[in-house]
C-alpha positions in Angstrom: -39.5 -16.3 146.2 -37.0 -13.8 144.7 -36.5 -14.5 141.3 -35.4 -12.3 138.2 -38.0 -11.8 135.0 -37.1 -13.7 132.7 -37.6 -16.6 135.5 -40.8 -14.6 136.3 -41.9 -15.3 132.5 -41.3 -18.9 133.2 -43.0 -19.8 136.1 -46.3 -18.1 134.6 -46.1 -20.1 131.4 -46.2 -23.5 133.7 -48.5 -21.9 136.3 -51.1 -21.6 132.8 -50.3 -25.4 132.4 -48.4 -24.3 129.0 -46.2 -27.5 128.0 -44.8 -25.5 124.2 -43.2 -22.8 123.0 -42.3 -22.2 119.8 -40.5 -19.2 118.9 -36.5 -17.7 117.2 -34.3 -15.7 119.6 -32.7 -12.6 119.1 -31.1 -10.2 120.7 -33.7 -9.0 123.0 -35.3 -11.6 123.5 -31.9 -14.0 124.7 -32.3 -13.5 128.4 -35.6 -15.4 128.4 -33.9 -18.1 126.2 -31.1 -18.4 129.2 -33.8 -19.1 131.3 -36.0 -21.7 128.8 -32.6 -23.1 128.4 -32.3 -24.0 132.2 -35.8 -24.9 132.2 -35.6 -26.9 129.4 -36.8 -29.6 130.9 -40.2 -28.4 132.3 -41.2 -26.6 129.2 -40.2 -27.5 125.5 -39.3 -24.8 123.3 -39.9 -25.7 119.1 -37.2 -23.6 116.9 -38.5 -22.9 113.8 -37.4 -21.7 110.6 -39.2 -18.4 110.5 -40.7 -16.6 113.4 -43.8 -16.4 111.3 -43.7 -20.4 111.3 -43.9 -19.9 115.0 -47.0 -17.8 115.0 -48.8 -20.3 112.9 -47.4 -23.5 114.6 -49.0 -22.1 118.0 -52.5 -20.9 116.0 -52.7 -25.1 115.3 -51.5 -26.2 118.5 -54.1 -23.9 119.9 -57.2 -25.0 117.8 -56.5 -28.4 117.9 -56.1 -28.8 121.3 -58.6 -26.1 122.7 -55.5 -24.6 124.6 -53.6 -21.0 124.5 -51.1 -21.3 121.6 -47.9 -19.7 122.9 -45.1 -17.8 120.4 -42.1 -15.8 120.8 -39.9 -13.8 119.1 -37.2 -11.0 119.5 -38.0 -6.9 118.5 -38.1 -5.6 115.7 -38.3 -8.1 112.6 -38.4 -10.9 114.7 -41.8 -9.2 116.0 -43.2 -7.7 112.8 -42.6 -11.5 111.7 -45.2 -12.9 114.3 -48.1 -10.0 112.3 -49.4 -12.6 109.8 -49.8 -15.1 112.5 -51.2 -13.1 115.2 -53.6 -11.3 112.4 -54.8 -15.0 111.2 -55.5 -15.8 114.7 -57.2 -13.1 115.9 -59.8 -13.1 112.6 -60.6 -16.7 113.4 -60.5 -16.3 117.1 -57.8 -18.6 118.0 -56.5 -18.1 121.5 -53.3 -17.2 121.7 -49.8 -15.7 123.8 -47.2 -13.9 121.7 -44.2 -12.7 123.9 -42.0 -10.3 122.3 -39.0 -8.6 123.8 -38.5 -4.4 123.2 -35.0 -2.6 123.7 -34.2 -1.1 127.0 -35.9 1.6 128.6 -33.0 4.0 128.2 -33.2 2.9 123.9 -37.0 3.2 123.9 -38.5 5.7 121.7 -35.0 6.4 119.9 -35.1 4.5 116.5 -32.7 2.2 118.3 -31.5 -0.9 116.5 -33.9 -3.6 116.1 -36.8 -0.7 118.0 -40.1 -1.0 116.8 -43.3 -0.3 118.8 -45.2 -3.4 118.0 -48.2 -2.6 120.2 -49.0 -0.3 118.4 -48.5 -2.7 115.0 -50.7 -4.9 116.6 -53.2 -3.0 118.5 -56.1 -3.7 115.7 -55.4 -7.3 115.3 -54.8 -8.5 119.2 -57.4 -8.9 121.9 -55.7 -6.9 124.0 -52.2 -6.0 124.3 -49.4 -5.4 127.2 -46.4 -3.6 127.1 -44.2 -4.4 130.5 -41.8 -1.7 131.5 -41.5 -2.2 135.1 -40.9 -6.2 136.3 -43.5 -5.7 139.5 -46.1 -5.8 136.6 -44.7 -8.3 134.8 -46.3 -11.6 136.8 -50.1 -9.6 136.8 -49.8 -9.4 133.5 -48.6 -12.2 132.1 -52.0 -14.0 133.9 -53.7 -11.5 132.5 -53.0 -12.2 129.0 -54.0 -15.8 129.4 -57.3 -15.0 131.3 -58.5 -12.8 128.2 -56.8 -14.8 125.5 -59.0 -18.0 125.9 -61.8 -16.0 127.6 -65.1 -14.8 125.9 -64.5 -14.7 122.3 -60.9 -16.4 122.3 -58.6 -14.4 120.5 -54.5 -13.0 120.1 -53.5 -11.1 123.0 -49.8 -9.7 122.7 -47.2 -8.9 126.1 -44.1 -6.7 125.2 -41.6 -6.8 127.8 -38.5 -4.2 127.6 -35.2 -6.1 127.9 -34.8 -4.4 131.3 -37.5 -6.1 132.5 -36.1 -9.4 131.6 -32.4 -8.7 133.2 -30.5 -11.4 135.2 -30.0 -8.7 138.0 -33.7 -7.3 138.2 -35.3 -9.7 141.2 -38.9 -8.6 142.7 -40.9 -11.2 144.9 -42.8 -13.5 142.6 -45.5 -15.3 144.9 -47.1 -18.5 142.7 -51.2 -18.2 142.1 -52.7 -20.6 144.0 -56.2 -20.1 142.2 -55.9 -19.2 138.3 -59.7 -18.2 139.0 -58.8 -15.3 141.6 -57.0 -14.4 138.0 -60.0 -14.5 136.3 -61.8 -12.6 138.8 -59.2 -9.6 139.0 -59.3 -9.3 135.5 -63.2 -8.8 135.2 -62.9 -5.9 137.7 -61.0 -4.1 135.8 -63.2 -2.2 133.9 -61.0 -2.3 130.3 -61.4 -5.8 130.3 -64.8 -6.2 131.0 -65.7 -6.6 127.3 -63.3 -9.1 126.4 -63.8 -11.6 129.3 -67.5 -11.2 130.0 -69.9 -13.5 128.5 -73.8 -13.1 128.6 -76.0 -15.0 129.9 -78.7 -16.3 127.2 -82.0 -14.5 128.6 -85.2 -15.9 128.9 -87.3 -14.3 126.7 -85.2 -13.9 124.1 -85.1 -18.1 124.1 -88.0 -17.9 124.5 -88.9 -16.1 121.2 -86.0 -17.5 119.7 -87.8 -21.2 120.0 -91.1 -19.7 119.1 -89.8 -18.6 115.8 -88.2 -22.3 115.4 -91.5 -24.2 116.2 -93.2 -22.0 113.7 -90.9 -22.3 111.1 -91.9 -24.8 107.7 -88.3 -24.5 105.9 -86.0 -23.4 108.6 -82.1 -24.1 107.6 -79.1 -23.9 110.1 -75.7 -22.2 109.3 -73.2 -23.4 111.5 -69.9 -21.0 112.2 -66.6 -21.8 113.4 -68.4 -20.3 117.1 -69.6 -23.8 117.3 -65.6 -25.4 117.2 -64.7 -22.7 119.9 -67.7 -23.5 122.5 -67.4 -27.2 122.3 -70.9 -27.1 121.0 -70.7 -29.9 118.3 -72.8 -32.5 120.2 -75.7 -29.9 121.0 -75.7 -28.9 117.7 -76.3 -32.4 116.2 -78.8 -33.3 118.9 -80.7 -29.8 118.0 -80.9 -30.3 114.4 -81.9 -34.1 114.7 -84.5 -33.2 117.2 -86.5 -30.3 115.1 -85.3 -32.1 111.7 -83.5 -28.6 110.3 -80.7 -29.1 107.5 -77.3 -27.8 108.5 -75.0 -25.9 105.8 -71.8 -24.5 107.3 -69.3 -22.1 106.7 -65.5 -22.9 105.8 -64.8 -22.6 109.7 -67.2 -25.4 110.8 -66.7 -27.7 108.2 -65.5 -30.4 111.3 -68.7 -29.2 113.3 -71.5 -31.8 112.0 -70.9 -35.0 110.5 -70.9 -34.7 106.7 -72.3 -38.2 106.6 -75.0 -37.1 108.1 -78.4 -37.0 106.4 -79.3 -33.0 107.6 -75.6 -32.3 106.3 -75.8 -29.9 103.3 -71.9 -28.6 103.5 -70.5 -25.5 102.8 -72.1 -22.5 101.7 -71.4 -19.1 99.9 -68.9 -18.7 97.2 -67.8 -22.3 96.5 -71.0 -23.7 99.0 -73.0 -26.5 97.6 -76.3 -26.1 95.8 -78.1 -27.5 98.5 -76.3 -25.2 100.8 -76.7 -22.1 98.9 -80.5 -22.8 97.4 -81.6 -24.2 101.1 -80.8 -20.5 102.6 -82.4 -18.8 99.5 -85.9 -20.7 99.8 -85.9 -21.1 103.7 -88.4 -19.2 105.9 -86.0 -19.1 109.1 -82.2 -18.5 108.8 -80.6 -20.0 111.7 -77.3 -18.8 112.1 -74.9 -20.0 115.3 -71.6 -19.1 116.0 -71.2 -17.3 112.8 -70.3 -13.8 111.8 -71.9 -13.4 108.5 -68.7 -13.1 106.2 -69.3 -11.9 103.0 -67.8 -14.7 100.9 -71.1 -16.6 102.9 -74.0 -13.7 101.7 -73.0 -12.2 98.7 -75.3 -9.8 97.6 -76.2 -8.9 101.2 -79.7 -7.5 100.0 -80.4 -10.5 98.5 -79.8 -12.7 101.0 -82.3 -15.3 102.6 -85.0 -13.2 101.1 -88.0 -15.1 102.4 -86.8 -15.8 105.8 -86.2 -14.6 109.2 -82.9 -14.4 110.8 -81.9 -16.2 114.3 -78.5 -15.1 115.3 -76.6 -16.7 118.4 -73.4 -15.3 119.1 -71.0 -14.9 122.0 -70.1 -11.8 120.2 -72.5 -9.0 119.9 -70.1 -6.8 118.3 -71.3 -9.3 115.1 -75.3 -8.6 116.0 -76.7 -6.7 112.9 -73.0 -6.4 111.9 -73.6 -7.1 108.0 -76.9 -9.3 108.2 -79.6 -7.8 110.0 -81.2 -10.3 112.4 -84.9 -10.7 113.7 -84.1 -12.5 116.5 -81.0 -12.8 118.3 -79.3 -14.7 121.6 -75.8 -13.0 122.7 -74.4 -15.8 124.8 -71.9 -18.6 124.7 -73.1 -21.3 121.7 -72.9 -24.5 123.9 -74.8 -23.1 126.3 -77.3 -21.4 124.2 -78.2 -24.7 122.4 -78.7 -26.6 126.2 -80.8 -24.0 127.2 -82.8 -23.7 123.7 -83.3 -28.0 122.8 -85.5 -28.4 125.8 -87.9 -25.5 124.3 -88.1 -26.6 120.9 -90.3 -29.2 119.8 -90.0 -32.5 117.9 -91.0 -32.1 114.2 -91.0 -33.8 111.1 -89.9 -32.0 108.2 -90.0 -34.2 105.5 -91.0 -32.2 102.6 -88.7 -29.6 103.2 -85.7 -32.0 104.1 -87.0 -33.9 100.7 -86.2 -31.3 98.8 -83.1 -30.6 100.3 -81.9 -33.8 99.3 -83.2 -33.4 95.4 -81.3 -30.0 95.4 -78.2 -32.9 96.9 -77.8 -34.3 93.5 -77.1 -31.1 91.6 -73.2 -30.5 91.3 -71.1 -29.7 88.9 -69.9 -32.8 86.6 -66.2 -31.7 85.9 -65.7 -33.7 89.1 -66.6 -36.8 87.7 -63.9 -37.4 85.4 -60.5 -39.2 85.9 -57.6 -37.6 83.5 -54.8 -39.7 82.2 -52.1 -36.9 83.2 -53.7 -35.1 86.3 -55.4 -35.9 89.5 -58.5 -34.8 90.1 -59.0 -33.1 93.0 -61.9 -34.8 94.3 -60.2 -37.8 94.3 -57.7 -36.6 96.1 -59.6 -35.6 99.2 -61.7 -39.2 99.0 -58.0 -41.4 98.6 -56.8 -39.4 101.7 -60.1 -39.7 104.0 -60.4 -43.7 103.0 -56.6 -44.2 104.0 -55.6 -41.9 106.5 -59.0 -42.3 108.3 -61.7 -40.1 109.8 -59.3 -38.9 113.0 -56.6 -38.0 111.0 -56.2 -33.9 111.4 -56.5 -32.0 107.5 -54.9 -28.6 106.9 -55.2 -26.8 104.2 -53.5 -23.7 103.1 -55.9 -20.8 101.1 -56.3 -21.6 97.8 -58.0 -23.7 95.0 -57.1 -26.6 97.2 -58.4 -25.7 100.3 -62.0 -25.1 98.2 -61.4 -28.7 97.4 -60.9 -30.0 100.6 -64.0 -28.0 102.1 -66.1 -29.1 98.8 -65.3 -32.9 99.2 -63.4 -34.2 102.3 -66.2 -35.7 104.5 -65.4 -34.5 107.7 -67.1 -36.7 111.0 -65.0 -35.6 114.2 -64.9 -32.1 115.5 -61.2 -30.1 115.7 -60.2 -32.6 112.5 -60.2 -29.1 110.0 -57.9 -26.4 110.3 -57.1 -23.2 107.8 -57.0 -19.7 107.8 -60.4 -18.4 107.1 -60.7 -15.1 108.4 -57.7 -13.9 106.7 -56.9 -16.0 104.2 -53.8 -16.7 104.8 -51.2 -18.6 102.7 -48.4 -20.0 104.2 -50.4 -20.9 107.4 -50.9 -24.6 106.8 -47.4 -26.0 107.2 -46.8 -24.2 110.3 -50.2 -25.3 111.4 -50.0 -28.9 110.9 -46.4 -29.0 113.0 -48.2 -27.1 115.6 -51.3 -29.9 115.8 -48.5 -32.7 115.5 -46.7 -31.5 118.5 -50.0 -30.7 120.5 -51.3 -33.9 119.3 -48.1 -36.1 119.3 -50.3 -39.7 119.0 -52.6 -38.5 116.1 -51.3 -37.9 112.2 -51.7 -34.9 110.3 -52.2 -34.4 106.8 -51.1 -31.1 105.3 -53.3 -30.3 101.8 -51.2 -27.4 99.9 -50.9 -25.7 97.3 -47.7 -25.0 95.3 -48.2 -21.7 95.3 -49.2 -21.1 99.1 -46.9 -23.9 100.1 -43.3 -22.3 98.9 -44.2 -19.1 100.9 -43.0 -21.5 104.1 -41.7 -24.2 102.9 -38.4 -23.5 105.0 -40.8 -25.2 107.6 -39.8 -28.2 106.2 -36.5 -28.0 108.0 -37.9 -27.7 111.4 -40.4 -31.0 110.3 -37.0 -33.1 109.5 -35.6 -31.6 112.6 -38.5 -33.1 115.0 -38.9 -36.0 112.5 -42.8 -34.8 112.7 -44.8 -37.3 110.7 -46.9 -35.1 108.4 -47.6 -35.9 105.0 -47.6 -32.7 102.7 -50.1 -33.3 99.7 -48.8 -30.3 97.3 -51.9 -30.1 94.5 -49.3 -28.7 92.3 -50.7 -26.8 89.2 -47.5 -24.8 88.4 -49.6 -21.9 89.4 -51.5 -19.4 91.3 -54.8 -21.5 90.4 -57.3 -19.2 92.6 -56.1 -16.3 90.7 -55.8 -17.8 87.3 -59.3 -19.1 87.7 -60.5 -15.3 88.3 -58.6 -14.1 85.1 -60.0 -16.8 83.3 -63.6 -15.7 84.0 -63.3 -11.9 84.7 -60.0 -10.8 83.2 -60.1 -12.0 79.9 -58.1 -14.3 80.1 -54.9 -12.5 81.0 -52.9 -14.4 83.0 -50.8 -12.0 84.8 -48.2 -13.5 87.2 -50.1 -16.4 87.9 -47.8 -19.1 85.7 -45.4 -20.5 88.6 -43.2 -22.6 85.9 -40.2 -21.4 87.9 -39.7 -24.9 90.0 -38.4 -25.2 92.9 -39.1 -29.8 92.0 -40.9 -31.0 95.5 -39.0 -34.2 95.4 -35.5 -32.8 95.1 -36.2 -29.8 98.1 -37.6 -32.7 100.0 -34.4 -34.6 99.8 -32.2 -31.3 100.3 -33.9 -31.5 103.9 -33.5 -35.3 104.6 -37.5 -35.8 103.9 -38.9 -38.7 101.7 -40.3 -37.0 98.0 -43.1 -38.7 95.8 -44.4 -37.9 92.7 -47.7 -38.4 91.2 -49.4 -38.1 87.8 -53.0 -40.0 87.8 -55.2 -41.0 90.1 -53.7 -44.6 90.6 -50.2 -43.0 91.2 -51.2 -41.0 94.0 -53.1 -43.7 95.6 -50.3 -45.5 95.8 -47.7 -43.0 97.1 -50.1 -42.0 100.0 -50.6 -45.0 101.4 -46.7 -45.8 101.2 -46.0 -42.2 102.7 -48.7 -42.2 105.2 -48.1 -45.8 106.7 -44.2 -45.1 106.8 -45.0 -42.7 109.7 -41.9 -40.4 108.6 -42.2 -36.6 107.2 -42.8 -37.1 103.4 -44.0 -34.9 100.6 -46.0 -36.3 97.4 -45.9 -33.5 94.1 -49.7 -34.2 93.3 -50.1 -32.6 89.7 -53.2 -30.9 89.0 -54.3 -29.4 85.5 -53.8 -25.9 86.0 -56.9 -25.0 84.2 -58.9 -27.1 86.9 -61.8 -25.1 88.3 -63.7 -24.4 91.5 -67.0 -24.8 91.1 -69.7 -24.2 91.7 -68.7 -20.7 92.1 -70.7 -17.1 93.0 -69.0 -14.1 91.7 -68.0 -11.6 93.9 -71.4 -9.3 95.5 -73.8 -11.7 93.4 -76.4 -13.4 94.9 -75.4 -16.5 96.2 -78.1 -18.9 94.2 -76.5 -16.9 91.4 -74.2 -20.1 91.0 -71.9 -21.0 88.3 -71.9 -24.3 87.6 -70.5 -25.5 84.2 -68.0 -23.3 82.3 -68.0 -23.2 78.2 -65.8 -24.3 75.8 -65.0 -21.1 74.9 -64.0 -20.2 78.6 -62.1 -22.9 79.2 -60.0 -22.4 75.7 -56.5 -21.0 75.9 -57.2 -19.4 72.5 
């Protein structure tokens, strides 16, 4: 059929089964909202407040759902503003579409208005990227983009198209894809994207070797990386580490991958990990890491890492073989199918002495958590009063912070895809857009946004777009009146000088809440909060609770930064913890 490419643009997104946009127009860009408009109602379109809203808001949909995340936005700013988004996806590899409109051919390269040449902006934080000058490419490679996007390691792919592309006059013969696996197949013959599509097969003998090394093992310890989320893998995983009795730690991206109820369950490890975590990879003789890139907030003191053991890495990736910990043993392949291949070759073991001690080094944690103040919350109790009321399928996002440590410390996650925040990157301001994006790719489940104040004001124009949609998130703010992370590292490395930190400059929660037609709480103590979550969460409206926090609350235990990671702090002096 003859059609025009902004229609072309269309019919591709519903050919890859996409149901949401979200995205701001612009200039450029408004040709291919003329056409969302007429086909408004076969796609939906989500405006939000801030392009960079949209960026985030399709990073959730995307790893909630296990779909491509689709975002849009106009040149210039309105493409500079999807960066953050697309740079947070592609460090935790989310998949994900952003279409962005340039200037017309004839304006191209001429510091036109609203120009910018955002391919090459994003070339080191995208996939792949696409910029579409002539319309008979356009259908190719907007297939393309999708086909590398979720292939492989998933990641950001970005597809600039000039404005002439997109023109209501510029028709070319679009013929519908039958099979989006002839798709696939084009695109792995095409020798540039070979690496990005093309997954390994686990081989033989390095499973075999890898299960050798298993079956040998006394004190073997897995640690579990967001790979496991992206492959699907949770099941294998928990049938693998039941079967050969090994403890799981995991990092801050696969805190939703085993149960945390489970006995073999150590949590987190590195810089905030548990002690268990942290002391089980010290003493352990085999280092077991799958779907995991080794970040250094997880080794530390990279020479001191896992001293006594031998390293097993599986990875989809083998750019991230040897990358910063230098393996023994490694599988390149995708995690899930790794872990079928590998359970049938490892055998059936008790380890009770070594899973014995696991559980003594269980009970060591810090006791600050313990206490209940008269005037604060503690943040522990937080994370327990919204897990017993909200439930264990209720989605939890953080945004990077004090409070997302929290939440990875203490909320015991049991269902895989239930955890999402920016761990790559670190990202603050990704959480609120986030949470909209699971609630509209997830429109029967509830979301619980964790935030705090200091992370949550960088985007909390989102909340307009959340009364708009009349999206029922409740948005916990741990509000410290300040940049806690930060203050906590002046308070232990800085002398105390708390530069720029203090956030005593408002805006009050409740009142913005109200400017934008949602429901405000406030909290001060633990039996406060209790009470406005349950009211807020069961109303099924947007809301927003002020949760105060002592500012001087801590995060522990802690590793300073390139220590060892049994180098763990876990009490703090009076003399630290003075103002004086």
């Amino acid at each position: 059929m003859l059609i025009n490419g902004s229609q072309i643009v269309i019919e591709c997104l519903i050919e890859q089964g996409v149901d949401t946009v979200f995205g701001y127009p612009g200039g450029c860009i408004l040709n291919i909202y003329d056409e969302l408009y007429k086909n408004s109602n076969r796609i939906t379109h989500i405006l939000t407040a801030h392009e960079q809203g949209a960026s985030h808001a399709a990073d959730g949909y995307a790893r909630s759902t296990g779909k491509v995340g689709v975002c849009m936005a106009t040149s210039g700013p309105g493409a500079t503003n999807l960066v953050t988004g697309i740079a947070t996806a592609y460090m935790d590899s989310v998949p994900m579409v952003a279409i962005t409109c340039n200037v017309g051919k004839a304006l191209l390269g001429r510091d036109s208005f609203q120009e910018i040449d955002i391919t090459g902006v994003t070339m080191p934080i995208t996939k792949h990227n696409f910029l579409v000058s002539d319309i008979k490419d356009l259908a190719q490679t907007m297939r393309e983009a999708f086909v590398i996007a979720k292939s492989g390691r998933p990641g950001p792919v970005l597809v600039d198209i000039l404005k002439d592309v997109t023109a209501p006059t510029n028709m070319f013969e679009f013929e519908p894809s039958k099979n989006p696996d002839e798709i696939a197949l084009e695109a792995l013959n095409k020798t540039n994207f070979k690496r990005a599509v093309t997954v390994s097969a686990p081989d033989e003998e390095e499973l075999k070797a890898a299960a050798e090394l298993i079956n040998n093992a006394k004190q073997p310890i897995i640690y579990a990386g967001g790979g496991v989320k992206i492959s699907g893998a949770e099941a294998e995983l928990l049938k693998f580490a039941e079967k050969a009795q090994i403890p799981v730690s995991e990092s801050l991206m696969a805190r939703d991958c085993f149960p945390a109820t489970h006995p073999l369950c150590t949590w987190m490890v590195g810089m905030h990990g548990t002690y268990a975590s942290n002391m089980g990879i010290t003493e352990s003789d085999l280092v077991i890491a799958i779907g995991a890139r080794f970040s250094d907030r997880v080794y530390g003191d990279s020479s001191k890492f896992a001293q006594h053991a031998k390293i097993l890495h599986i990875d989809i990736d083998p750019a991230e073989i040897n990358k910063n910990i230098n393996s023994d043993s490694c599988i390149v392949g995708d995690v899930k199918e790794v872990l079928n291949k590998l359970l049938p070759m490892v055998n059936e073991v008790k380890r009770d002495e070594w899973v014995n001690q696991i559980n003594e080094w269980k009970k060591i944690y810090p006791s600050c958590y313990d206490k209940d103040p008269k005037d604060s919350i503690n943040p522990k109790f937080i994370c327990e009063t919204v897990n017993k009321i909200a439930g264990e399928n209720t989605f939890i996002t953080t945004e990077v912070g004090q409070h997302q440590m929290w939440t990875a410390q203490f909320y015991p996650f049991t269902k895989p895809r239930t955890f999402v925040t920016s761990g790559g990157l670190g990202t603050m301001g990704y959480g609120t857009g986030a949470a909209m994006g699971i609630q509209i790719g997830n429109p029967k489940a509830r979301v619980v946004h964790i935030a705090g104040d200091g992370s949550f004001r960088m985007n909390c124009n989102e909340l307009s777009t959340i009364g708009y949609y009349n999206l029922p998130l409740v948005i916990v703010v741990e509000n410290n009146n300040a940049l806690g992370n930060v203050r906590m590292w002046q308070r232990l490395f800085y002398g105390k000088r708390f530069s720029q930190t203090t956030l005593d400059r408002g805006p009050d929660w409740v009142k913005l809440a109200d400017a934008y037609g949602i429901k405000g709480y406030r909290a001060t103590n633990s039996k406060e909060f209790e009470k406005v979550f349950k009211e807020a969460f069961e109303s099924g409206k947007p809301a927003i609770i002020d949760a105060r926090v002592d500012k001087d609350e801590m995060v522990l235990p802690m590793v300073p930064g390139g220590k060892p990671i049994y180098n763990m702090i876990m009490e703090l002096s009076k003399e630290i913890m003075s103002n004086d």
